[in-house]
C-alpha positions as CSV (number, residue, x, y, z in Angstrom):
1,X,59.7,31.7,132.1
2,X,61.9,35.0,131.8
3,X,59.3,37.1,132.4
4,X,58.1,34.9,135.7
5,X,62.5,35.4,136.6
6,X,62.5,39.2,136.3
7,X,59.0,39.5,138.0
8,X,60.3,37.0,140.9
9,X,63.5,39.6,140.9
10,X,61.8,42.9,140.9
11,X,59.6,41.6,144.1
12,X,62.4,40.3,145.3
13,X,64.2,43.7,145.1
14,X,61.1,45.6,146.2
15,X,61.4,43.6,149.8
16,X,65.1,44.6,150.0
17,X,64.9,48.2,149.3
18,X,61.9,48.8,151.7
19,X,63.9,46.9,154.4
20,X,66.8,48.4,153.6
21,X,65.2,51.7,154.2
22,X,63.6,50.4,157.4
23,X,66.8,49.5,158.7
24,X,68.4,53.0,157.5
25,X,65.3,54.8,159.5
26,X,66.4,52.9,162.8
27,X,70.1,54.2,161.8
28,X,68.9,58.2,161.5
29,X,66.7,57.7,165.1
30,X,69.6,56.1,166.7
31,X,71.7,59.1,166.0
32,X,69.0,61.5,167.0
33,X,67.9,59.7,170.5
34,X,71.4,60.6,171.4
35,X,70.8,64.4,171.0
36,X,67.8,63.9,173.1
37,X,69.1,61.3,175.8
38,X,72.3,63.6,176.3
39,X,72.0,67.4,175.1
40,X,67.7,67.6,175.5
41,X,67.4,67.3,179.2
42,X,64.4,65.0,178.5
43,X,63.7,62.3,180.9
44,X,64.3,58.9,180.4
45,X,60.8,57.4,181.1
46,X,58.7,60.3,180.0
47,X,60.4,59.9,176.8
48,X,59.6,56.4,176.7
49,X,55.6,56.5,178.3
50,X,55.8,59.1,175.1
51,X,57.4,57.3,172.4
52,X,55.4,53.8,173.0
53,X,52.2,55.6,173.7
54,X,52.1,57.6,170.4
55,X,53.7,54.8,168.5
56,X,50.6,52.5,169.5
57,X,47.9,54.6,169.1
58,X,48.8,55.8,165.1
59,X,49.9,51.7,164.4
60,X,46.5,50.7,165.7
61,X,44.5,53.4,164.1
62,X,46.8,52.1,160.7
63,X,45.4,48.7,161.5
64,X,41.9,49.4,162.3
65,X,41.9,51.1,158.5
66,X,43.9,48.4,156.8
67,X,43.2,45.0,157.9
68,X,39.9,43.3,158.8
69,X,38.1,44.4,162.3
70,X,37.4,41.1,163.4
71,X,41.4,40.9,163.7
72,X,41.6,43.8,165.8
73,X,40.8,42.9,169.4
74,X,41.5,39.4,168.8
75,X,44.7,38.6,170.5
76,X,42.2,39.6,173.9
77,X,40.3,36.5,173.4
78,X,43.0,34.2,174.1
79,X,44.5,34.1,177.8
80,X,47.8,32.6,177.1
81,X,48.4,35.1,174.0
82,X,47.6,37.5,176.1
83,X,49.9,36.8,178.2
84,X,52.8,36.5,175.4
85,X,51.2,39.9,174.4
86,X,52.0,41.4,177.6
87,X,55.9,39.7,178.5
88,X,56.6,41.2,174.5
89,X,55.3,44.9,176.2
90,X,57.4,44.8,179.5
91,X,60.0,42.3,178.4
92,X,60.4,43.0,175.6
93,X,59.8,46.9,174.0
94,X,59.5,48.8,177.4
95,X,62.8,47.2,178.2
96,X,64.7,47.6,175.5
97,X,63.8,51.2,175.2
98,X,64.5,51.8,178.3
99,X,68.2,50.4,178.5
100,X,69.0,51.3,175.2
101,X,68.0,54.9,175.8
102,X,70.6,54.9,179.1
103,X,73.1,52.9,176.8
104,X,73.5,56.2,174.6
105,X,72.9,58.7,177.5
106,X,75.5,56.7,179.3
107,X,78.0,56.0,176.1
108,X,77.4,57.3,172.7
109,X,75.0,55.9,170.1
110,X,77.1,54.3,168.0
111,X,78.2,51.7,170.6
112,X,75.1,51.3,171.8
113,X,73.9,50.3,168.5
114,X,76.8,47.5,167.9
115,X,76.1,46.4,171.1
116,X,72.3,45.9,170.4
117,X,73.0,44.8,167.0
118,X,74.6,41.6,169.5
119,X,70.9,40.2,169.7
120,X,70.6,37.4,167.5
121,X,74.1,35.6,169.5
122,X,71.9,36.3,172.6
123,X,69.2,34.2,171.1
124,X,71.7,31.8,170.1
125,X,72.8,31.4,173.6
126,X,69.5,31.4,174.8
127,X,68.5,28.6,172.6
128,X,71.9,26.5,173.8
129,X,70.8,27.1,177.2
130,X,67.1,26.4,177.6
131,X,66.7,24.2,174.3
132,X,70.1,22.1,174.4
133,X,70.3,23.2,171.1
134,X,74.0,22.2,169.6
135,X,76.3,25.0,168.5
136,X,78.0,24.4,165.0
137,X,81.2,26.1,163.7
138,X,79.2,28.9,162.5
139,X,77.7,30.0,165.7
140,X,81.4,29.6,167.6
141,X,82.8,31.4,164.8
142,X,80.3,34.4,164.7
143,X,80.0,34.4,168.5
144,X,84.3,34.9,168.9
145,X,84.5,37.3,166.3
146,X,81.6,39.2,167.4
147,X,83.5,39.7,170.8
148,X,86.3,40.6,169.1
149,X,84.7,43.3,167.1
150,X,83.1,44.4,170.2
151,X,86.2,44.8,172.5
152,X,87.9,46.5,170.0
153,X,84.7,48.9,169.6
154,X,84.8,49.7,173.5
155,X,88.7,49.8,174.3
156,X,89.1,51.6,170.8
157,X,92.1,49.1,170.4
158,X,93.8,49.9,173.9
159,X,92.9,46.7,175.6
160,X,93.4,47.9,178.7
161,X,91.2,50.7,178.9
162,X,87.6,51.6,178.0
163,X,86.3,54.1,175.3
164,X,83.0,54.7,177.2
165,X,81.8,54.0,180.7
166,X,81.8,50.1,181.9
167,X,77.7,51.3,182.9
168,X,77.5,52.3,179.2
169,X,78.6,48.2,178.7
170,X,76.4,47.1,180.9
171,X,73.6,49.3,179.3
172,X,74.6,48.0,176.1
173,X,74.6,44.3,176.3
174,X,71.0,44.8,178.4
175,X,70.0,46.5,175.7
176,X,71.1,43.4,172.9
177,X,69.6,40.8,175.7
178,X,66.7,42.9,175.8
179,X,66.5,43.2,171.9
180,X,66.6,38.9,171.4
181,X,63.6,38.9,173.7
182,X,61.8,41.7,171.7
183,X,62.5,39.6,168.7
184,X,61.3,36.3,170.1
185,X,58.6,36.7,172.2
186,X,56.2,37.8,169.8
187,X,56.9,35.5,167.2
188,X,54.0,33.1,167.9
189,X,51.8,35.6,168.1
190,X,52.8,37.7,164.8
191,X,52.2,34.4,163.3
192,X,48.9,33.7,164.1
193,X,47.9,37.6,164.0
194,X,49.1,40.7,162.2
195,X,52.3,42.0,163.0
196,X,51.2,45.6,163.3
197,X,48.4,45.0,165.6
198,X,50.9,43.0,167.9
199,X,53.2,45.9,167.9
200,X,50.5,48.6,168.3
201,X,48.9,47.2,171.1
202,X,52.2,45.7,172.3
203,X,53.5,49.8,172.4
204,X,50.1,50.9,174.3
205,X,50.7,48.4,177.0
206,X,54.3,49.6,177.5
207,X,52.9,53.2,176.9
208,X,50.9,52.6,179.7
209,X,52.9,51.0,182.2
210,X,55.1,53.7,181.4
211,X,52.6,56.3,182.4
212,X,52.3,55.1,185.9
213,X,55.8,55.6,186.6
214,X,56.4,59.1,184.9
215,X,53.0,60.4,183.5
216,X,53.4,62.3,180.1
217,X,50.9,64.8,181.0
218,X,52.2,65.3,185.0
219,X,55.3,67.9,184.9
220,X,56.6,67.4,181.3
221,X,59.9,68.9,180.5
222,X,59.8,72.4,178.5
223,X,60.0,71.7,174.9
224,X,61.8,73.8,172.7
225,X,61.9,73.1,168.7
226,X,64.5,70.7,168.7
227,X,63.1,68.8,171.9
228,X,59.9,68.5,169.8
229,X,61.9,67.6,166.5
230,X,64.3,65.2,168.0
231,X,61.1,63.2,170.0
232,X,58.7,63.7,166.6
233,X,61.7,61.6,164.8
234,X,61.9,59.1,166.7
235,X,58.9,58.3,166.9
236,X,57.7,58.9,163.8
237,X,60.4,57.5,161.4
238,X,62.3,55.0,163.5
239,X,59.2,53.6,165.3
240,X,56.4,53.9,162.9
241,X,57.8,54.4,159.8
242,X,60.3,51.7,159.9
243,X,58.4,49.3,161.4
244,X,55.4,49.7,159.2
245,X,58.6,49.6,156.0
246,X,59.3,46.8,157.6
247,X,56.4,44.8,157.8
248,X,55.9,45.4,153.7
249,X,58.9,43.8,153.3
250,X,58.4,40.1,154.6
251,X,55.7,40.0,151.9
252,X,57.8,40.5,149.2
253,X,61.7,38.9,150.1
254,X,62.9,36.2,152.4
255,X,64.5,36.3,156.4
256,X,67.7,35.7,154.7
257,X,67.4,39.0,152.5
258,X,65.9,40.9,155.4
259,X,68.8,40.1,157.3
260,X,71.2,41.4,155.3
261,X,70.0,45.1,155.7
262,X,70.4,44.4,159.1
263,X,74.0,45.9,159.1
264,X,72.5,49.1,157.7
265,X,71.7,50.7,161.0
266,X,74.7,50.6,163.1
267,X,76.7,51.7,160.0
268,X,74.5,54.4,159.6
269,X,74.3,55.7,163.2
270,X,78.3,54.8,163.0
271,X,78.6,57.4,159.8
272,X,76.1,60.4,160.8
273,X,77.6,60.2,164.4
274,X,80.8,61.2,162.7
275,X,79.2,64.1,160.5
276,X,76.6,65.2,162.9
277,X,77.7,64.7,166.3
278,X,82.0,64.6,165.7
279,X,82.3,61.5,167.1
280,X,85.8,60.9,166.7
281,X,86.0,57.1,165.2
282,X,89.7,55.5,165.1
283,X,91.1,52.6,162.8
284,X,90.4,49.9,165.4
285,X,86.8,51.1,166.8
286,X,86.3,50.8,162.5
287,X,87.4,47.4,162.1
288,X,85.6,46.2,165.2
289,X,82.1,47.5,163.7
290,X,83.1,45.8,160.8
291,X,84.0,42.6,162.5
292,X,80.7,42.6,164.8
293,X,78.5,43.1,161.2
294,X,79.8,40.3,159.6
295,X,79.8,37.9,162.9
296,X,76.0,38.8,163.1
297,X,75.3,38.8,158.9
298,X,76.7,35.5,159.1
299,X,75.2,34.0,161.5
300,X,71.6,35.5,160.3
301,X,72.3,34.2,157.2
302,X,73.2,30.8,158.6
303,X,69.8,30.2,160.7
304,X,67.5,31.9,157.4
305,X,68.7,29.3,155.6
């Protein structure tokens, strides 16, 4: 029986550690897709068409290796997962990416991670809206004192003005609203397939969208080393990395556990945008990042269990 306890722990800890790392990886891109939304001169969508196309093709080619090949064009063969498949693409990945990367260019990184990091009281509201679902204490409770934490983040504790641009806001929140749809749309389907085939091919499609609007290979921008670092990053560790980091963890730890590391990101894009970038953080921008992670820790916690 105490063998069964530490074994039961040491998974347990397994799934938190590689989640935790998955949510540290989204943390370190964060701070680097401000260097190249701002200081890079890289444009918006060819960055994007870019990011999702690359990110598709090495996930696929993971899953076509890893899990069984009957699995691998199988979402195809059903019309209304196909569908779901698609709203996940535009919806879902190509617009989050999109607003998040003009929330940063717009603001700074930091804030446009807190304000991202809103997502799961987005899907709360969404779920009072169109489900009639009743809100409990918890859910007013985390929803105030996320906008607390929030106005305090953008004001920087003088109420009547704002820290960043009210487009960088408006950026933001789309970017959170955005986010709840990338997390729910694809729920069904991860369910009923694997989760890195829905995101590979879920990338591609938004890879390829994204090529009709800005092609990657039609005019791209000069790249020097840090153009190709910065991009290589992203892409690499905080899209394939930490979602494939991500992915092992569900099998070993529960949603509750996973949503703990949660709060890992925006305090790590918070901390290396001070070191790297001198973003100058006051006392109240502080305690509203705190507030926001706990509103949203407790609230995840809440609907895991």
């Amino acid at each position: 029986m105490e063998e069964s306890k530490k074994l039961a722990k040491k998974t347990l800890d397994r799934g938190f550690w590689l989640a935790f790392c998955a949510s540290a990886l989204w943390g370190i891109s964060g701070t680097v897709l401000q260097v190249v939304a701002k200081n890079l001169n890289i444009p918006a969508m060819w960055f994007i068409a870019t990011r999702t196309t690359v990110a598709g093709i090495i996930l696929l080619v993971i899953g076509l290796f890893v899990l069984p090949k009957s699995e691998f064009f199988a979402v195809f063969k059903n019309w209304k997962d196909l569908l779901t498949l698609l709203s996940f693409a535009v919806f879902g990945l190509l617009a989050n990416m999109f607003t998040f990367f003009h929330a940063i260019k717009t603001g700074n990184s930091s804030t446009a991670t807190i304000l991202q990091y809103l997502s799961p009281l987005f899907i709360m509201i969404g779920a009072v809206i169109f489900t009639k679902k009743k809100t409990s204490r918890v859910d007013v409770i985390s929803f105030v004192l996320a906008m607390i934490g929030v106005a305090l983040m953008i004001t920087r504790g003088d109420i009547g003005h704002l820290s960043i641009p009210l487009i960088s806001v408006i950026w933001g929140i789309g970017s959170g609203i955005t986010a709840a749809l990338y997390i729910t749309i694809p729920q069904t389907l991860i369910a009923k397939y694997h989760g890195i085939l829905i995101t590979g091919w879920g990338m591609l499609i938004a890879g390829i969208i994204s090529n009709f609007f800005n092609p990657i290979w039609v005019n791209p921008p000069k790249m020097s080393m840090a153009s190709v670092l910065g991009v290589g990053t992203v892409i690499l560790l905080g899209t394939v990395m930490a979602f494939l980091l991500m992915v092992m963890s569900t099998k070993y730890t529960t949603a509750a556990i996973i949503s703990i590391t949660d709060a890992v990101q925006p305090f790590t894009t918070l901390v290396l945008s001070i070191i790297f970038l001198q973003y100058a953080v006051n006392i109240p921008e502080i305690i509203g990042a705190v507030i926001v992670v706990l509103a949203i820790y407790v609230l995840n916690r809440y609907d895991a269990d």
